[in-house]
N, C-alpha and C positions, 0 to 999 in steps of 0.2 A: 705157693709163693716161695722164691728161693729164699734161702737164710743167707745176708749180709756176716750176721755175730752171734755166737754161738758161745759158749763157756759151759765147763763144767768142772763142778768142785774146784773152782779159781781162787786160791787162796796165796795172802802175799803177808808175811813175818817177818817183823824186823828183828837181826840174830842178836840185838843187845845181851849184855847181862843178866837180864832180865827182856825176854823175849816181847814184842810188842805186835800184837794181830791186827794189820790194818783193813784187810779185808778174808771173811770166810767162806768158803763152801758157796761162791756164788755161782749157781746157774741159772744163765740166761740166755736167751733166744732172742733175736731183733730180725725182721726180714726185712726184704727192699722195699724202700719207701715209706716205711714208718718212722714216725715220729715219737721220738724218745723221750723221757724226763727223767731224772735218777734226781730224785729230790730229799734231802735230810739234812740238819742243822750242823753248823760248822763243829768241825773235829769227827762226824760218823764216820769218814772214809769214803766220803762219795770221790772226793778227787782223786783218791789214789785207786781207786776200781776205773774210773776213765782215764789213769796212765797207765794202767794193764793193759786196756781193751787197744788202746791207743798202740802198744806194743812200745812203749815207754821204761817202762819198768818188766821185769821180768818174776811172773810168778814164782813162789815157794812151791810149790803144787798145783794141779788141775792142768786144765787145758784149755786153749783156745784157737775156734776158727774163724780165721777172716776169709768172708767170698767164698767158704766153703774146704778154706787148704788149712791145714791144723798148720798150727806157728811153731811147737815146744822144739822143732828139732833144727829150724834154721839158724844160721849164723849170724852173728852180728851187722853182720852188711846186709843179709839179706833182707833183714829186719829193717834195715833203715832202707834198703829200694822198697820195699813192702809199704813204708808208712810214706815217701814221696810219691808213689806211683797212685794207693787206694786211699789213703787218708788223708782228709783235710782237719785245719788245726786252729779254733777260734779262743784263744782267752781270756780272761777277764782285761787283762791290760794287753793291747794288740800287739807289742811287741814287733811296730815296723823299725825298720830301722831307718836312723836319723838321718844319715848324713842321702838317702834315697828316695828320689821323687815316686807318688800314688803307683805310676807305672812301673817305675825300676823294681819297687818291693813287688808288684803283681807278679811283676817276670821272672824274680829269681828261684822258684818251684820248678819252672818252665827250663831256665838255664842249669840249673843242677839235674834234671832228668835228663837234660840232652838230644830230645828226640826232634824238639824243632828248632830251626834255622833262628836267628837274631831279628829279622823281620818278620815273621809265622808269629814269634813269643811278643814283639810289640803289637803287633796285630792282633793277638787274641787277648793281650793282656787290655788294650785299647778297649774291645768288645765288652770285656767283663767288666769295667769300669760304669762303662755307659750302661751296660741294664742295670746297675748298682747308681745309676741317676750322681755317677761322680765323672761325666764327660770334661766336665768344669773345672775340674781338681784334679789331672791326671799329671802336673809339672809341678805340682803343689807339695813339697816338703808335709812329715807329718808334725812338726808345729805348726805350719801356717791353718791345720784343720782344726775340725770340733772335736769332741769325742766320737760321735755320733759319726761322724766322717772316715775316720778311724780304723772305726768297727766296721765299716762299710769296707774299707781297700782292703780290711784283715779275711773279711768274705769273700771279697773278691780273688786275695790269694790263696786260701785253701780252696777256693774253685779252680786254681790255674790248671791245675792234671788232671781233670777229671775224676774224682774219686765217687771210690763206691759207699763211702761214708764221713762224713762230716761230726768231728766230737768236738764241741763246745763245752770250754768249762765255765761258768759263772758270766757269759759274754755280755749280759747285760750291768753286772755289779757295780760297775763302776760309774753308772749312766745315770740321769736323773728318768722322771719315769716316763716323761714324753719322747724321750730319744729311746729310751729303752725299749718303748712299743712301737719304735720306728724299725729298731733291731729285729725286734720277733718278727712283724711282717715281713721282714726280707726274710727269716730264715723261715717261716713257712711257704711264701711263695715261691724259693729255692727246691723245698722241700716239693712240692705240690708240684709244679713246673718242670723241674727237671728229674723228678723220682728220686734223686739223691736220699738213702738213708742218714738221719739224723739221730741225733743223741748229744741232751744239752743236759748239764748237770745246773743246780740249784736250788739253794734255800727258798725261794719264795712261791709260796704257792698260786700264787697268778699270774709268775710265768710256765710255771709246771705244766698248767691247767691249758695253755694253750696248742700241748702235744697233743698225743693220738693215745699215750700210756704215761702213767707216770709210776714209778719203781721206787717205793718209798724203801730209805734206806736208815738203818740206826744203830750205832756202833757195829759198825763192820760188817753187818748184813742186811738181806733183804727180808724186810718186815712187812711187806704187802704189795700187791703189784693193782693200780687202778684202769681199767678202760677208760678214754675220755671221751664221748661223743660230741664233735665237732658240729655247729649250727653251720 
């Protein structure tokens, strides 16, 4: 199985006065198609090890491979075509923007990449709407939506580029817990359907549970790593 994500001795310090370790010495492995959890309680550093991985932040030390190409020596641009072109980006608060209808926000991954035409990018962004059961909602400002709705177009545009990984952080957090396991099923059947490697961070252990691994994590490292067998 190819390796998606790959880390080794991945370590990020903040250079205060007194130095602060947000994440240490993490090595990990993720291949194609599986499904992730990096689960531990607020403040261990699970979020800031998914804005390393994400190529967000930039390690104090280690290394990391996305798709198999070590990252430590690219440039800052190349880093951001890296995270448009392979990575999709779900978080707790969707972060569409306001004044942009369901489709405009699908599309603008699609228009910053540049590889397809103005009609290609409404087109597919139209597509990924509709397997996301929001054919209904694609003129719809993100006030006029639910939460739940939301989270939907925020999946649908980290689907826009096809990435080779999808990092969620907390995407359900903000949800109550019927929408919330509206959320999960879509990003497992994402997961399952399209192969898409995933990797969702969070506290709660009955979303964790519904990955393939869960990567318990506490004060800045990994404290255990779980198999999950899926019925």
């Amino acid at each position: 199985m190819k390796n998606v994500l790959r880390t080794e001795k991945l370590t990020r310090i903040l250079p205060n006065e007194i130095p602060v370790t947000l994440v240490q010495d993490i090595d990990i492995t993720i291949g194609q198609s599986e499904f992730v959890a990096i689960m531990g309680p607020s403040g261990s550093g699970k979020s800031s090890l998914l804005y390393l991985l994400g190529l967000l932040d930039s390690p104090t030390s280690g290394k990391l491979w996305l798709d198999e190409e070590e990252t430590s020596q690219f440039s800052d641009n190349q880093l951001a075509r890296i995270r448009l072109q392979r990575i999709g980006f779900v978080f707790q608060f969707h972060f569409l923007l306001a004044e942009f209808s369901s489709l405009e926000n699908v599309m603008l991954p699609m228009r910053k990449l540049g590889q397809l035409s103005e009609l290609q990018a409404k087109q597919k962004a139209s597509q990924l709407l509709e397997n996301l059961d929001m054919q209904d909602h694609q003129h719809k400002l993100p006030s006029q939506l639910s939460g739940g709705q939301r989270q939907r177009v925020a999946i649908a545009r980290a689907l826009a580029n096809d990435p080779v990984l999808i990092l969620a952080d907390e995407p359900t957090g903000a949800l109550d817990s019927t929408t919330s396991q509206e959320v999960m099923d879509i990003l497992r059947q994402v997961n399952r359907e399209e192969g898409i490697t995933m990797l969702i961070v969070t506290h709660a252990r009955e979303v964790a549970e519904q990955t393939n691994k869960i990567v318990n994590f506490k004060d800045g490292l990994i404290s255990s790593i779980e198999d999950i067998k899926q019925l």
